[in-house]
C-alpha positions, 0 to 999 in steps of 0.5 A, a space after each residue: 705316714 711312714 715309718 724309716 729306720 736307717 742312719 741320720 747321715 743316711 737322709 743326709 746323704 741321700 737328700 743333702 742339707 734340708 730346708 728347715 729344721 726344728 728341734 723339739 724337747 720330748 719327754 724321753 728324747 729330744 726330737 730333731 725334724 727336718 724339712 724338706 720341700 720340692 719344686 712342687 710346694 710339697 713338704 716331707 719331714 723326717 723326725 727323729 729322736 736326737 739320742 734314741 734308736 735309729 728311727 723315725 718317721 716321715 710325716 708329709 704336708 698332704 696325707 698322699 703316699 704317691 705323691 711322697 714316692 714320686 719325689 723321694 723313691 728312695 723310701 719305697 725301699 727303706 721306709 714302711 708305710 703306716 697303714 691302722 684306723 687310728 692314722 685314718 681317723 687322725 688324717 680326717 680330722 686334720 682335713 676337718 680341723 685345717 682345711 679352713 686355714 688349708 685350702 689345700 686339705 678341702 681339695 684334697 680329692 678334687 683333681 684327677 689326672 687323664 689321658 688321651 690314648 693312640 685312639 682318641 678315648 678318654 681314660 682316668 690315671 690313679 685316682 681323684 687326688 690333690 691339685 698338686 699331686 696331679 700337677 706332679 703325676 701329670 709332669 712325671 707321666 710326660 717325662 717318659 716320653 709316651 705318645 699319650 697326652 696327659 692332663 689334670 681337670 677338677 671333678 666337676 661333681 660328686 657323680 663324677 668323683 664317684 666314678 673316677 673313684 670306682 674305675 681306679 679301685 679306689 674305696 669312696 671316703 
């Protein structure tokens, strides 16, 4: 999750109408979520207080800040990432609780993105990460026009994960 503190008019601006919105009654302040989703199935909302402070958060449909940046750059620069213990636990739990109605969230690790380099060797990019997310690294990285060739695979198993995991720097969940 991240943290954004900036006018509503300015989400607005910068991503136009969103898709969905939803307004919620809270304690001390109304709450207004509005949804966004890319080509991609990716889903980020903004969550707002409709009366307090200019604030808010940004909660996305897979726990993978890359993925958000990719999408949305214009967060990097106005929006703080929430990095504590208790976000980490609620993120597993969520995969534990969800991951049967979600699919998704059981894979979340599975995929890792590739490339082929100017003398034929093998190498991982990033990190083991969602089907989605690697479709979508995967399509930005050609979009630059390298000579390399890129490609998403499934970790075939744990040995394999494990290792993809290592080369990136990445810490074993």
């Amino acid at each position: 999750m991240r943290c954004v503190a900036c006018e509503r008019s300015e989400i607005l601006a910068h991503l136009g109408e969103p898709h969905w919105t939803v307004s919620e009654d809270g304690l001390l302040f109304d709450y207004h979520h509005w949804v966004f989703q890319a080509d991609c199935g990716f889903r980020v909302c903004y969550s707002f207080s409709a009366d307090g402070p200019p604030e808010g958060a940004i909660h996305t449909s897979l726990p993978e800040d890359d993925h958000l940046l990719r999408h949305d750059p214009w967060c990097k620069n106005n929006s703080q990432r929430r990095d504590d213990v208790h976000f980490e636990t609620d993120i597993r739990r969520r995969i534990e609780s969800y991951s049967e109605a979600d699919p998704i969230l059981a894979d979340l690790h599975s995929f890792q993105v590739w490339r082929m380099g100017d003398d034929g060797n093998e190498m991982n990019v990033g990190y083991p990460t969602s089907e989605i997310n690697a479709r979508c690294h995967v399509a930005e990285l050609e979009s630059h026009k390298h000579k390399q060739i890129y490609w998403y695979r499934r970790c075939t198993d744990a040995a394999e994960l494990n290792d993809a995991r290592k080369s990136s720097g990445r810490p074993s969940p």
